[in-house]
Structures are given as structure tokens and as C-alpha cells.
GUNU-511121 format. One record per residue (C-alpha): residue number from 1; z, y, x. Coordinates in Angstrom, 2 decimals. Example, Ala and Ser with C-alpha at 12.3 -4.5 7.8 and 13.67 -1.06 7.14 Angstrom:
<sites>
1|7.80|-4.50|12.30
2|7.14|-1.06|13.67
</sites>
This chain:
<sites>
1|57.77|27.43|-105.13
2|58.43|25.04|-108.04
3|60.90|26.01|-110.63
4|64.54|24.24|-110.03
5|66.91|24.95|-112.58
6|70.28|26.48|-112.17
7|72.73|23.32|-111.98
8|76.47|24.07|-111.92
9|75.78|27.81|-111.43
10|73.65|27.40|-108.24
11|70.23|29.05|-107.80
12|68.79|26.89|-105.24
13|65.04|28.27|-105.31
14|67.19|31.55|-104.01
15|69.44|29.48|-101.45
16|66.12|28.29|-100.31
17|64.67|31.63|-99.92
18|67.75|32.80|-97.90
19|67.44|29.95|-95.61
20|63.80|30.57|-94.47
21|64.76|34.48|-94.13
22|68.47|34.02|-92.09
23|68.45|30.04|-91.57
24|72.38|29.69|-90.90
25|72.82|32.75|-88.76
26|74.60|34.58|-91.08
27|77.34|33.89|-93.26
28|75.21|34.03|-96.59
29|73.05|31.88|-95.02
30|75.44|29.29|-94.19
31|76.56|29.32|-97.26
32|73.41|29.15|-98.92
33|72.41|25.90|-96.47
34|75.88|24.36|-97.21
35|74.64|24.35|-101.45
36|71.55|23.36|-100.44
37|72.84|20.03|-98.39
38|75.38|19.23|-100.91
39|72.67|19.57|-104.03
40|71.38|16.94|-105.91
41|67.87|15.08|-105.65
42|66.28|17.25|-107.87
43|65.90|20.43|-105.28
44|64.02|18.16|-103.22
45|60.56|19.14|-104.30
46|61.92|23.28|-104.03
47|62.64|22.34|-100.57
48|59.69|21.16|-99.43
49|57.65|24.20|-100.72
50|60.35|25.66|-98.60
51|59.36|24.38|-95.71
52|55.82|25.41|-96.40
53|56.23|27.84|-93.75
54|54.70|28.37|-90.65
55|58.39|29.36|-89.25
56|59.25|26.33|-87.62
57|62.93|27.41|-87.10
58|63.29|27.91|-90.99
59|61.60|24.53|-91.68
60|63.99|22.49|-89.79
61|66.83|23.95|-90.98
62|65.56|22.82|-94.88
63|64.85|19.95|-93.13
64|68.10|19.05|-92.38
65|69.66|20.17|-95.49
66|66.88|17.76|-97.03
67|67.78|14.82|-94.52
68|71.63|14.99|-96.14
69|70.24|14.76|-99.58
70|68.04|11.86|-98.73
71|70.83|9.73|-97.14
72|73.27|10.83|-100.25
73|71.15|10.55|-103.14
74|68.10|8.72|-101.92
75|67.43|6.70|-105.36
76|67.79|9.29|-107.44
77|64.61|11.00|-105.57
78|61.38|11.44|-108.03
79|59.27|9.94|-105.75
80|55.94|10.60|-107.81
81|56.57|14.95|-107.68
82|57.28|14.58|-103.64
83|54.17|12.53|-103.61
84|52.20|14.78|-105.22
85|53.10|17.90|-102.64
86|52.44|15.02|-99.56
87|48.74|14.78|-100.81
88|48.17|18.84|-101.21
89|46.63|19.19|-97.52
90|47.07|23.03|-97.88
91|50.38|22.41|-97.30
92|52.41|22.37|-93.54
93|51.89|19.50|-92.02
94|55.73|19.09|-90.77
95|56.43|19.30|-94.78
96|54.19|16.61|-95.61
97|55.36|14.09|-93.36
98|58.76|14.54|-94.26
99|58.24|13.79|-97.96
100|55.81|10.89|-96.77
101|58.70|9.62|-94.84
102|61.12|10.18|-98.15
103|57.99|8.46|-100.24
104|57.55|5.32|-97.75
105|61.37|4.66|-98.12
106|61.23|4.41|-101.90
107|57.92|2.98|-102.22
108|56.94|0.72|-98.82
109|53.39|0.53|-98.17
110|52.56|3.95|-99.13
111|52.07|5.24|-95.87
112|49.25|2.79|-94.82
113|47.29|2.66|-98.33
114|47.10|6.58|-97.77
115|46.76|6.58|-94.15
116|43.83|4.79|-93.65
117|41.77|7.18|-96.07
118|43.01|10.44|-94.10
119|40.23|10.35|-91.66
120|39.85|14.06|-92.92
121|43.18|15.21|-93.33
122|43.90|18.68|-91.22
123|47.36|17.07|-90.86
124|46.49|13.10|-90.63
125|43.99|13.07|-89.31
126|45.23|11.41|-86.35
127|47.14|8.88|-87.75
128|44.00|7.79|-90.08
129|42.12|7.04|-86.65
130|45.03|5.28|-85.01
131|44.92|2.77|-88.22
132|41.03|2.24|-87.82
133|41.46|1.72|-84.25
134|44.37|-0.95|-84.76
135|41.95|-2.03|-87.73
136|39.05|-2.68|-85.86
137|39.75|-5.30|-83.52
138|40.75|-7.45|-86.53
139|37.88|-7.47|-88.66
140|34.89|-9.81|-87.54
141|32.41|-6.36|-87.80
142|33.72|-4.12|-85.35
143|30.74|-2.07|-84.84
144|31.29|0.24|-87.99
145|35.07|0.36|-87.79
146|34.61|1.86|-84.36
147|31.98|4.42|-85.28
148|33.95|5.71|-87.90
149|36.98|5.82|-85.68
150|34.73|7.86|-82.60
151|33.45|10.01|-85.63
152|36.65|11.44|-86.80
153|38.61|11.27|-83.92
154|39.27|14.63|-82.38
155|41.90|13.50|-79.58
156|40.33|12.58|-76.21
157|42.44|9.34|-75.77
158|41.12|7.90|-79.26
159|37.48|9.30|-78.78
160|37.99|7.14|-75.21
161|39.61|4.53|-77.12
162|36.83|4.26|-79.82
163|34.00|4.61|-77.19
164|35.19|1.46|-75.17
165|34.91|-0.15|-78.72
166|31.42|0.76|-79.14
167|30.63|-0.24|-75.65
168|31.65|-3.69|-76.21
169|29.31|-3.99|-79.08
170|26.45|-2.37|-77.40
171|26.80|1.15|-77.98
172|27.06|4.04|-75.74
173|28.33|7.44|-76.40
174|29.16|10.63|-75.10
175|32.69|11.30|-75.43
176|32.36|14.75|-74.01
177|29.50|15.82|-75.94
178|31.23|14.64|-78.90
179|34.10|16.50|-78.22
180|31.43|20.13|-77.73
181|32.31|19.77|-74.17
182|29.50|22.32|-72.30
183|28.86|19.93|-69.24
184|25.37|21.67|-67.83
185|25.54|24.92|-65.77
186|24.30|26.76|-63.03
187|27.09|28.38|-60.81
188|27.09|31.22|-58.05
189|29.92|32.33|-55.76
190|31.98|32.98|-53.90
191|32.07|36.54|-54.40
192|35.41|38.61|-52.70
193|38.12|38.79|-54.72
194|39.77|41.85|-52.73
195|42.98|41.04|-52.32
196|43.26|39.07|-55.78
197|41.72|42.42|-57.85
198|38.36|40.13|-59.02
199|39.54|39.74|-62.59
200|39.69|43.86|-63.18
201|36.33|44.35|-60.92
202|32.36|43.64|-62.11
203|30.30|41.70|-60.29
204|26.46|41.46|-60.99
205|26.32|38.49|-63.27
206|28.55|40.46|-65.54
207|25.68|42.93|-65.28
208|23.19|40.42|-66.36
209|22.08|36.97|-65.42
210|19.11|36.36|-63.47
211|18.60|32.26|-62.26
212|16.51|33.83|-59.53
213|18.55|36.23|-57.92
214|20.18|35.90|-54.75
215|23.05|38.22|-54.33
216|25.79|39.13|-51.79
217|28.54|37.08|-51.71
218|31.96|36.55|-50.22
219|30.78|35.10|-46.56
220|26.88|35.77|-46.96
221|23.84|35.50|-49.84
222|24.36|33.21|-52.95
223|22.02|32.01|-55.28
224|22.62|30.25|-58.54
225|22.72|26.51|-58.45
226|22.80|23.39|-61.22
227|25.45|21.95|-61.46
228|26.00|19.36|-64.27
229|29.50|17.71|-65.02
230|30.28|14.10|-64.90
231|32.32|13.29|-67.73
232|35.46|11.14|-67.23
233|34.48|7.39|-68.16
234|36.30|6.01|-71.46
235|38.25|3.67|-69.39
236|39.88|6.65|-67.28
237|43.54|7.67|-66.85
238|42.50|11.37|-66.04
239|43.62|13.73|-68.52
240|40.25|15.58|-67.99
241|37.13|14.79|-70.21
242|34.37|17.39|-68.17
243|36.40|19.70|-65.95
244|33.66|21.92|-63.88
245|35.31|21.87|-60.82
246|34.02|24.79|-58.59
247|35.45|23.88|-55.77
248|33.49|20.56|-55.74
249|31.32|21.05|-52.73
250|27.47|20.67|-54.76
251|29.23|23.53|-56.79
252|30.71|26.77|-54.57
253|32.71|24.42|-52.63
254|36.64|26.02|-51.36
255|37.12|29.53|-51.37
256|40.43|31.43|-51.31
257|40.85|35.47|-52.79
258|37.68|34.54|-54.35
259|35.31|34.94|-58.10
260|32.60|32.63|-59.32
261|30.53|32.56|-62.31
262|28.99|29.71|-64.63
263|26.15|29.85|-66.92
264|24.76|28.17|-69.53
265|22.25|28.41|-72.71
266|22.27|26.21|-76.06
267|20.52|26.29|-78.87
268|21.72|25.86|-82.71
269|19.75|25.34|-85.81
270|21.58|28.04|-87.68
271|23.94|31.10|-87.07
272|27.52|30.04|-87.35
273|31.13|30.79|-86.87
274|32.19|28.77|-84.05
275|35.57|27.98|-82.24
276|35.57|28.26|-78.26
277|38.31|26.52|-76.50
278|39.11|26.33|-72.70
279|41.24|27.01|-69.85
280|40.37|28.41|-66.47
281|42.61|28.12|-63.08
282|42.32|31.34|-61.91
283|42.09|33.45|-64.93
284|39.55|32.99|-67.64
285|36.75|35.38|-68.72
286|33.94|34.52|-70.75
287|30.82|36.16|-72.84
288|28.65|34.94|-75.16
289|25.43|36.34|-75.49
290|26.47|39.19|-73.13
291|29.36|40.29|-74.78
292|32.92|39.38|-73.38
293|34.51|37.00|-76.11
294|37.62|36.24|-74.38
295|39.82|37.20|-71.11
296|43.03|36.09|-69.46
297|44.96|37.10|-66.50
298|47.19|34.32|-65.36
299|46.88|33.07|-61.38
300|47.96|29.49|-60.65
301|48.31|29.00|-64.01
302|46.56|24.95|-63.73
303|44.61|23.88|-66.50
304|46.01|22.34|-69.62
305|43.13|20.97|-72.70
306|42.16|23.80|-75.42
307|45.22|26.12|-73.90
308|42.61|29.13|-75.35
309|41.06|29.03|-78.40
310|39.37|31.78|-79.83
311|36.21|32.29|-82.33
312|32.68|33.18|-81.93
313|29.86|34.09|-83.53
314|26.63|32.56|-82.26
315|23.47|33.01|-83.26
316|19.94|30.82|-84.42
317|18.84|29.43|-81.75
318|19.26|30.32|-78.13
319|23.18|31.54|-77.27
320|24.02|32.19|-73.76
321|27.56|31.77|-72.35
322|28.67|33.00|-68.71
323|32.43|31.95|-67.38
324|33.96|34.04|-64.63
325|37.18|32.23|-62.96
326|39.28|33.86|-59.94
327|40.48|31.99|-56.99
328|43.65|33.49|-55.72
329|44.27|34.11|-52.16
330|45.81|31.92|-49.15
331|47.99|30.56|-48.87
332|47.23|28.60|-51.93
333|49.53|25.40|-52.08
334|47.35|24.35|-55.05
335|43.45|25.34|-54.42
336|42.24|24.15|-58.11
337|39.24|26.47|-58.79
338|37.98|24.85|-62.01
339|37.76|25.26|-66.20
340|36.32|23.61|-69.19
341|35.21|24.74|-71.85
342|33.91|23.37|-75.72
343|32.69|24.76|-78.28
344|33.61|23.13|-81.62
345|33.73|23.93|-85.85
346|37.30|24.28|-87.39
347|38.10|20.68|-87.21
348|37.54|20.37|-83.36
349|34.64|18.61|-83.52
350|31.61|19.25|-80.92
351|29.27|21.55|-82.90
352|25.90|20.44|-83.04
353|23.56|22.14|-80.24
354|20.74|21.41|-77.60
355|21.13|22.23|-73.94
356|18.43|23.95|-73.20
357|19.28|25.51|-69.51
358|16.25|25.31|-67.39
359|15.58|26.71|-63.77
</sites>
């Protein structure tokens, strides 16, 4: 935290720290929040290191106390050492924006001429692609505003939004791939669930994986089967970019107190550290390269984009990943039996990788 002197016998750098350890739930807190709001400009830039805090209670109670300075001594505000912490992007992101806000009041403009250059900003990100893709339709060469706008977007509506761009000038992309959606698989199921117990119970594909095999299942033998998603078009409503629906009928097709399995192989250039992130309706298992990553015990739980992220280490060249989802029993007034699943680097970005799943 930045050094603020002591004015009129007030520490604030320790009415700050008491704040983000008892926000105003005590009375030394209260106390401590009532100096703060009353202060002059000059604790601004203590505040905001404040609020670099990944307590989001403690944050917006600085915030507040930060909101009362503003309105009361706005002018006074050194707008060029608030600045300076808006443009550190190891800083919270809720932080940031506040002293952009405080910035763009005292110096209009500000926001856009940084904006637009945040296409890489952990925090802005999303706001730098929003600019490009009001941007683009203005300039008479769309084609590379819309590129750059598909290339740093991370958000499936602006991916969509920047894809329909391309389209119109020719090019077609893969919103989904871009995204590290894994849209080829080959599925197998239903097996029995007994009496919704399939998540705590092994089945033979968590044994091993063999494309050949035909195995006992629920009602009968099952075999493996391709089965590749079709991605949602750009110009969709549906909140889904490549959900592998089991229940479709070229998949497993409706099943109730039921398991299925998905399987898939990529290949990468180079071992990495990777992100995974997914959701599953029943439950969500999954290993990678035989070894269970991830699990999650949750029936009719629906499926929400990246509720589970969670790292992975793959390997040069081929990685294999197998997905086990539940299906819970009847009566089921919502039979979803589906999950995604993407595998990106730290940014969100689709990693870079081959399908290479063959029968």
C-alpha cells in the first residue's frame, strides 16, 4: 500500500487496513470507515491498493467510502497517481475500473484512448473487443478490424459477433474451435445407473478404452459410436456454442437412472499446462490420459458455460480425454443428459491441438 501521511492525527493506511479485516461490523470499524469517507483526496490512491483484494465484501465497502470522497472533493483528485494504479493489470479488476471511472471524470476521453489498446488486458479485455467491434463497421476495411476482434475475444457472444463480421467479408471461422471447444467424440451407453449410484460405481471404460469393444449395457450390448458436435451458428440465440447432447438420438438417445461415456484424443506440439473447463448434467467426471482430473456430484444440476474449471497437464503429442455423465432416474421433469467441455491456456483461449480420433 502507498504511503499516506498522517493528516489531522488520522492514520488512514491503518483505517484502511481495519476496513478490509472488519468492514463496518464492528465499532472500530465503523469508525475507521466513517475517517475514511470524510478524508481528503489524497487517501484516494491508499484506497485503491485497498481494494486490491480478492474480498469482495471489503472492496465495496472502500468503495463506498471512496465514492463519498469523489463526489466531495472530486477536483482535488491527482488524477495522474490513480492513473498510474488503473494501468498496473496485476491489480483487481473491480479496483481498476473504479479509478478509471474517477480518471474519465477528470480527464474525458481517457477511457476510449486506453480501451481500445486493452485487447490483452486480464481485466479489459472485454471492453477492448466491444470497441473494435463498434469500430469495425465504421472503417471502410473491415476485414482486419474483425480478425483482431475474433482473435482476442474470449466471450461467446463477441466471438459470434466477430465471426458474422468475417462472414460478410468472406471469411469463415470456427467459433467453437476457437473457443478449445472438444466437438469430436465417440460415445457408449447407456449403462445402469442402479438406482442413481453410477457416479460412485466403475464401469469398463473407466477401466480402459477400447473403440472396438462391445459391452453390456443398460437394456442390451453397446458399442462405441462417432459422434461429432454441431456448433451453434454465429447468428444463434442459444446460449450453447457445442453442447454434446447424449440424449440426441445418433448419440445414446433417452435414458433415465442411467451413465454414458465420451471419448476423445488430440494431439499438441508440446507438453503444457492447460485449463479444462465444462459442465455436465448429471454429474461430471473426467480423465485425461487415464487419470481422473476432475469429479462432481450434483444431479439436475443443468448446465451453465465454464461452471468447472480446473488445470491439466497434457502431454507432446497424443492426450486422451474420457467424460462420464449420470442420468438420474424417472421421473425426470427435465431429461437433459449432456456437457461440454474446452480446453483452453490461462486467457481462455482454445489451445492449439489436432483432432486426431479415428475408428
Amino acid at each position: 500500500m502507498s504511503c499516506v501521511a498522517f493528516a489531522g492525527g488520522v492514520n488512514y493506511e491503518t483505517d484502511i487496513a481495519t476496513v478490509v479485516k472488519q468492514g463496518r461490523g464492528s465499532a472500530e470499524g465503523r469508525a475507521a470507515w466513517d475517517r475514511l469517507s470524510a478524508a481528503k483526496a489524497d487517501v484516494l490512491p491508499a484506497l485503491l491498493e485497498g481494494m486490491n483484494t480478492k474480498d469482495t465484501v471489503a472492496a465495496n465497502w472502500l468503495r463506498l467510502a471512496g465514492d463519498r470522497i469523489v463526489e466531495r472533493d472530486l477536483k482535488a483528485i491527482d488524477a495522474a497517481k490513480v492513473l498510474k494504479f488503473v494501468k498496473d493489470p496485476t491489480k483487481q479488476g473491480r479496483a481498476r475500473r473504479f479509478g478509471l471511472e474517477i480518471v474519465e471524470r477528470l480527464r474525458p476521453g481517457t477511457r476510449e484512448a486506453l480501451i481500445r489498446d486493452w485487447t490483452d488486458d486480464p481485466e479489459f479485455r472485454y471492453d477492448a473487443v466491444a470497441w473494435l467491434l463498434d469500430f469495425a463497421p465504421t472503417t471502410s476495411k473491415h476485414l482486419p478490424w474483425y480478425q483482431l476482434a475474433f482473435d482476442k475475444s474470449r466471450d461467446i457472444q463477441q466471438a459470434r459477433d466477430a465471426a458474422i463480421g468475417l462472414e460478410k467479408n468472406g471469411v469463415k471461422v470456427s467459433v467453437g474451435e476457437h473457443l478449445g471447444f472438444l466437438m469430436d467424440w465417440h460415445v457408449i451407453g447407456p449403462f445402469d445407473g442402479k438406482g442413481q449410484k453410477g457416479y460412485h460405481l466403475n464401469y469398463p471404460p473407466e477401466k480402459k478404452v477400447d473403440l472396438k469393444e462391445e459391452l453390456d449395457g443398460q437394456d442390451g450390448k453397446v458399442r462405441w459410436k462417432r459422434f461429432q458436435v454441431k456448433e451453434t451458428a454465429p447468428t444463434s440465440k442459444d446460449r450453447h456454442q457445442a453442447l454434446v447432447n447424449l440424449a440426441d438420438k445418433n448419440a445414446l438417445g433417452n435414458a433415465d437412472d442411467a451413465v454414458g461415456f465420451a471419448y476423445t484424443e488430440f494431439t499438441i506440439d508440446k507438453a503444457m499446462k492447460a485449463e479444462m473447463r465444462g459442465a455436465a448434467d448429471d454429474n461430471f467426471t473426467v480423465y485425461v490420459n487415464g487419470v481422473k482430473v476432475f469429479g462432481f456430484e450434483e444431479w439436475r444440476n443443468g448446465v451453465r458455460h465454464d461452471r468447472h474449471r480446473f488445470a491439466v497437464d497434457l502431454k507432446k503429442g497424443k492426450n486422451t480425454v474420457l467424460v462420464k455423465v449420470c442420468q438420474s432416474a424417472a421421473p425426470n421433469p427435465e431429461p437433459n443428459w449432456e456437457f461440454m467441455l474446452r480446453v483452453v491456456d490461462a486467457t481462455g483461449k482454445g489451445i492449439t491441438m489436432k483432432n486426431v480420433l479415428t475408428r
